[in-house]
N, CA and C of each residue as an Amber inpcrd file, in Angstrom:
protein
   162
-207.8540000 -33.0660000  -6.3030000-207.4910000 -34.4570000  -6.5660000
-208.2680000 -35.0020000  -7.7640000-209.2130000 -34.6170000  -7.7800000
-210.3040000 -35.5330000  -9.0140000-210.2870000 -34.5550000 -10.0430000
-209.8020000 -33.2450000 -10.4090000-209.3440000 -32.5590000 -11.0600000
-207.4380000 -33.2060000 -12.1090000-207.0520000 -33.5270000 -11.0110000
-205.8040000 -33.8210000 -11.4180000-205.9230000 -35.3060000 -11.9480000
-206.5260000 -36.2300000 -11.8080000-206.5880000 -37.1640000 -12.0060000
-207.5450000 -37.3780000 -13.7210000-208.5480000 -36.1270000 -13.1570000
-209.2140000 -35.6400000 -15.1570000-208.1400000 -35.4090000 -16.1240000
-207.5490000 -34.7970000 -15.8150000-206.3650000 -34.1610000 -16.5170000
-205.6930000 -35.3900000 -17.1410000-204.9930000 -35.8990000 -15.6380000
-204.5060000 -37.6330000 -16.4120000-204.7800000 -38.2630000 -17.0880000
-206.1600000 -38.6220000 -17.0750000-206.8640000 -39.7610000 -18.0860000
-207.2740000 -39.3360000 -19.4450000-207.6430000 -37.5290000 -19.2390000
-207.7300000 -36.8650000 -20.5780000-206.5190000 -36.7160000 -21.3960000
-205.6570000 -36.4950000 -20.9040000-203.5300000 -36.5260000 -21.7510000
-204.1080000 -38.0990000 -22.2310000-203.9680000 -39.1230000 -21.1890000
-203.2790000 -40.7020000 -21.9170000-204.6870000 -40.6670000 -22.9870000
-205.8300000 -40.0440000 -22.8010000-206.7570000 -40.8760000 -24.4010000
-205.9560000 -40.2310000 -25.2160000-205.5990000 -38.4270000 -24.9840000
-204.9210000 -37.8170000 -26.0200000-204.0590000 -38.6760000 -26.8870000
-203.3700000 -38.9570000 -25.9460000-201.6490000 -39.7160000 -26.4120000
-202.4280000 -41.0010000 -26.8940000-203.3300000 -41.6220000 -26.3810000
-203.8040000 -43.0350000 -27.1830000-204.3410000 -42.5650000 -28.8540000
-205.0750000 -41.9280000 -28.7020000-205.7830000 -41.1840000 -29.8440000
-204.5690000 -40.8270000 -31.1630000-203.3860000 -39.8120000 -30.9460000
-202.4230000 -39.4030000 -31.2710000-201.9760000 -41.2670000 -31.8220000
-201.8140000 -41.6810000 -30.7360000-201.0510000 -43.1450000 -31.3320000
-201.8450000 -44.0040000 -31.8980000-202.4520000 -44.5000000 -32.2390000
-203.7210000 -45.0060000 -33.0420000-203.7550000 -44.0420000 -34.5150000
-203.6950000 -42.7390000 -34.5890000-203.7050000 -41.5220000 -36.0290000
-202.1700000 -42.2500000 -36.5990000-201.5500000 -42.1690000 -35.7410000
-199.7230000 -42.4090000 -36.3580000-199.4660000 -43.6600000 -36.2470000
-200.3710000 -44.6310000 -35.9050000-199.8690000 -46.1280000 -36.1550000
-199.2620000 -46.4810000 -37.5710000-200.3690000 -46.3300000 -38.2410000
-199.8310000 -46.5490000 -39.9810000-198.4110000 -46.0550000 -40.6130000
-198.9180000 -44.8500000 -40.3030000-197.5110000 -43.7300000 -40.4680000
-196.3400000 -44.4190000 -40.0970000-196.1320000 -45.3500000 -38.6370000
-195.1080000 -45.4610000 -37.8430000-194.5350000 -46.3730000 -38.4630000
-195.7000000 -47.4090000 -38.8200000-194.9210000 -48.8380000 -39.2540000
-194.6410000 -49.2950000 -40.5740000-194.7340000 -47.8210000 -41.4340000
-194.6430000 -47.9650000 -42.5070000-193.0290000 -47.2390000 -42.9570000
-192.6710000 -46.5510000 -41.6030000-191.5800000 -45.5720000 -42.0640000
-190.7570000 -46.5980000 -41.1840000-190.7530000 -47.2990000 -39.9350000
-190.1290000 -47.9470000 -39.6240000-189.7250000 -49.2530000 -40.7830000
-191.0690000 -49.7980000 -41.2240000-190.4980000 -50.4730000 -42.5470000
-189.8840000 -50.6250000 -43.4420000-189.8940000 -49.3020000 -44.3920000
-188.7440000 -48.3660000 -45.1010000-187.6200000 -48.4090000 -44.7930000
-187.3210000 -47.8450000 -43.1620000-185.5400000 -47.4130000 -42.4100000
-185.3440000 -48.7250000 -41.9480000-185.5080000 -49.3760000 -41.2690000
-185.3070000 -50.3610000 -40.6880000-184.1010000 -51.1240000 -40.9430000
-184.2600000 -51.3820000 -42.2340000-182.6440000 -51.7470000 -43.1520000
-181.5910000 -51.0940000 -43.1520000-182.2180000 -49.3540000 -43.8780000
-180.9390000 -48.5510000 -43.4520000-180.3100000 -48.5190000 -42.1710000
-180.8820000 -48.3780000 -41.3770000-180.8610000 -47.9830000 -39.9030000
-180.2390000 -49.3560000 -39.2470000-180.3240000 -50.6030000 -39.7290000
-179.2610000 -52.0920000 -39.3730000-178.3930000 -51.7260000 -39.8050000
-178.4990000 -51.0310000 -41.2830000-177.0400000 -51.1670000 -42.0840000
-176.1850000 -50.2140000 -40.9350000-176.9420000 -48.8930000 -40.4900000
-175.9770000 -48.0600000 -40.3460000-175.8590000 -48.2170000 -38.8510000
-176.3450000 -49.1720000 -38.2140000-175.7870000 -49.6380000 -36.6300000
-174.4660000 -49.3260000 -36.4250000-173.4970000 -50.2120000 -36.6250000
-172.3840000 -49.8060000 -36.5000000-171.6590000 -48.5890000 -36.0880000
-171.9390000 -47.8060000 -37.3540000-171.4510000 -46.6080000 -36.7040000
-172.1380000 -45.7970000 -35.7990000-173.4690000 -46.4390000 -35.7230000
-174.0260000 -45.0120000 -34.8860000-174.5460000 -46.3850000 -33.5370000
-173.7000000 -46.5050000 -32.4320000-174.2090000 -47.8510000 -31.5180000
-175.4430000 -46.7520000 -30.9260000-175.2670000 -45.6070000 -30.4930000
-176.3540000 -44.7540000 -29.9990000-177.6980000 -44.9070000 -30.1300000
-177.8400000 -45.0010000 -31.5300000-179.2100000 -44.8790000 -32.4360000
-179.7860000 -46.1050000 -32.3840000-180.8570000 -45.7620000 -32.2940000
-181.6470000 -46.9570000 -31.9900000-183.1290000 -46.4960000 -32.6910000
-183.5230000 -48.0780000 -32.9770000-185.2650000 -47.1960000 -33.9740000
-186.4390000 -46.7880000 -32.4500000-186.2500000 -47.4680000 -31.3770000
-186.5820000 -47.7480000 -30.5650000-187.1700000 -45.7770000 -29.9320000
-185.6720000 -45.3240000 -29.7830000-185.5310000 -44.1120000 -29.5470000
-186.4520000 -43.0110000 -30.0200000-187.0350000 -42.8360000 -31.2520000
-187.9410000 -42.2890000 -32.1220000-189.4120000 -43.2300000 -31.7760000
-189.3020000 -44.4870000 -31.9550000-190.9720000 -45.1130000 -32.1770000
-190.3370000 -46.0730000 -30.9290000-191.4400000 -45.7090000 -30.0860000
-191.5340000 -46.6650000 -29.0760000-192.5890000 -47.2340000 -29.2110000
C-alpha cells in the first residue's frame, strides 16, 4: 500500500515537473495555432486545441 501510493505521488511530481518544462513551449504554440485552428473549426468540429494541451 505505501509502496503504491510512492509510485503515485512520484508519476504526478513527474507529470508536474514535465508540465512546468512545457509550459512555455505550450502557450506559445497554442498562440501561434490558435487562429489557424478557429479558422479551421468548421471543417474539423472533432478537433479541438483542448485535445492536445489540456
Amino acid at each position: 500500500m505505501a509502496k503504491k501510493s510512492f509510485v503515485l505521488v512520484t508519476h504526478f511530481l513527474k507529470v508536474q515537473i514535465i508540465d512546468i518544462a512545457f509550459s512555455n513551449l505550450r502557450t506559445s504554440f497554442t498562440d501561434r495555432y490558435s487562429r489557424y485552428i478557429r479558422e479551421a473549426r468548421p471543417f474539423f468540429p472533432f478537433f479541438q486545441v483542448t485535445d492536445f494541451w489540456p
